[in-house]
N, C-alpha and C positions, 0 to 999 in steps of 0.2 A: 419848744421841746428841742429843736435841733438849733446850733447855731449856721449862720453864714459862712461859708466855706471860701475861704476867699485862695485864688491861687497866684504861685510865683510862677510867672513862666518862663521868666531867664533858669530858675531853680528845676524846674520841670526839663525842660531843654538840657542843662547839666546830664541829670540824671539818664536820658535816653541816650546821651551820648556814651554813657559809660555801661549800657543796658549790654548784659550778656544771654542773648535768649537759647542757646547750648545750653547754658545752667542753671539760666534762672538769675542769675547773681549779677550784681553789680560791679565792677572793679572801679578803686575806685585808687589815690593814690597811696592810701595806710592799707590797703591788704583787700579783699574778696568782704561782700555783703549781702544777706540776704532778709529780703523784708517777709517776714512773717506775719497769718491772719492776726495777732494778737496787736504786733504793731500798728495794722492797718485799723482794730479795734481803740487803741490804745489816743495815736494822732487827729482820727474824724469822730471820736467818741461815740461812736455807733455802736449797737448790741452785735452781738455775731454769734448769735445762738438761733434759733427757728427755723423758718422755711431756708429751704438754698436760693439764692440768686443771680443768675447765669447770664450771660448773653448768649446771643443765637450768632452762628457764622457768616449770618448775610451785614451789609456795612448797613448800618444804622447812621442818619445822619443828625440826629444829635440826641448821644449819646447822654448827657448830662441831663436831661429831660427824664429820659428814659425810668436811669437810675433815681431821680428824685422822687420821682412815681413809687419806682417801689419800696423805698425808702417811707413813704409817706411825707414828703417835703414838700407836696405840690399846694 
């Protein structure tokens, strides 16, 4: 049902580095970005319709567990 999720992390690393968490947005060097639920639907191919899915404030340590859980990936 779901595929394997494979990640960049030089790609990943880019991205934080240009993380704006004042706005939310990205800069990035062609102008300001911001990723939307849709995109996030769009890229991991996941539903994003039903129950909500949150994390809690305390550091979870591994976090990609977590989410696969409730993903049903496990």
């Amino acid at each position: 049902m779901f595929r394997k999720i494979s990640i960049d992390e030089v790609l990943i690393s880019a991205f934080v580095e240009r993380w704006q968490p004042d706005t939310n947005t990205f800069h990035l060097p062609f102008g300001e970005m911001m990723i939307l639920l849709h995109d996030v639907q769009y890229l991991l191919q996941i539903p994003v319709e039903g129950r909500l899915m949150s994390r809690t404030s305390e550091k979870i340590e591994h976090p990609d567990v977590g989410f696969c859980a409730l993903l049903g990936m496990n």
